[in-house]
N, C-alpha and C positions, 0 to 999 in steps of 0.2 A: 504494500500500500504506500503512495507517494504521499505526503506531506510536504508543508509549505515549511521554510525555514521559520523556527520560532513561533512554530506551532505549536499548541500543547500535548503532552503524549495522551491518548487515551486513557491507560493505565494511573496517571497522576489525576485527570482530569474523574475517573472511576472513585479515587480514594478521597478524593474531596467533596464529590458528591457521599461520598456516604460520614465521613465528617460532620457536615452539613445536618444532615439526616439525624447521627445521633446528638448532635447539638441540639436541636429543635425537641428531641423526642426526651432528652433531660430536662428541658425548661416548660415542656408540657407535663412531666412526672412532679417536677417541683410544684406546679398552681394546683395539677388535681392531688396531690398533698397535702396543699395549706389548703383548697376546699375541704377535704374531708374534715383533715386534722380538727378547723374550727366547727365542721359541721357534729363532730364528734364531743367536740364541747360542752352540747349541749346535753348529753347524756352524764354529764357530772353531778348534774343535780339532782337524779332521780336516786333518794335511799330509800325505797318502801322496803319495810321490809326487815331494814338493818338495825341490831342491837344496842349498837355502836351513835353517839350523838350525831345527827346528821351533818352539825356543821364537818366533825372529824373526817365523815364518811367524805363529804364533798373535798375535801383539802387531799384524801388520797386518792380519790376519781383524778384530779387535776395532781396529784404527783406522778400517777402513772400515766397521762396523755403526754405529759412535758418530757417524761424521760424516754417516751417511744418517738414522740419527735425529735427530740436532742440525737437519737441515732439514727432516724430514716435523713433528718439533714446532714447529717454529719458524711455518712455514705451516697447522699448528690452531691457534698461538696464534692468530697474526695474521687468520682464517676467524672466530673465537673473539672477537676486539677486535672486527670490523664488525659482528658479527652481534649481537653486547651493544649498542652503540651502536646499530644501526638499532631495535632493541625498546627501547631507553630513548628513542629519539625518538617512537616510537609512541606508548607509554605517556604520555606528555605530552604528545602531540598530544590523544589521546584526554583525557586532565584539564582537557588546555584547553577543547573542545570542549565538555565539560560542567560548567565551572564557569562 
């Protein structure tokens, strides 16, 4: 297959699309996240039931939401760091490549 000098290679142009792809597809796991996470909030207040003073009971509804969100955020950061890094190696592969 003939290409034009300074063309892009398919193969680069292949890895950046899907780059792309899971960029978009972490910043959409992050919103439907923080929907749930607050829609799940609301289930803090409901103690029927419990032996325990309600206020208590709601103070650990909301220890255990915060600390399941402290690691579902913690693991899109961290999905979020590799994935910026492998596209900023791309990117400069690709710069090298053509300068």
């Amino acid at each position: 297959m003939h290409r034009f000098p300074g063309a892009p290679d398919p193969a680069w142009e292949s890895l950046n699309a899907r780059c792309v792809n899971v960029r978009q597809s972490l910043g959409a796991a992050f919103y439907l996240f923080g929907f749930l996470f607050f829609a799940g909030l609301l289930g803090a207040y409901h103690t029927i039931g419990s032996r325990t003073s309600p206020s208590w009971e709601i103070l650990i509804n909301f220890q255990v939401h915060f600390l399941f969100a402290a690691i579902v955020f913690l693991v899109l950061v961290c999905l979020h760091v590799v994935q910026w890094i492998v596209a900023t190696l791309l990117q400069a592969s690709v710069r090298k490549l053509h300068s």
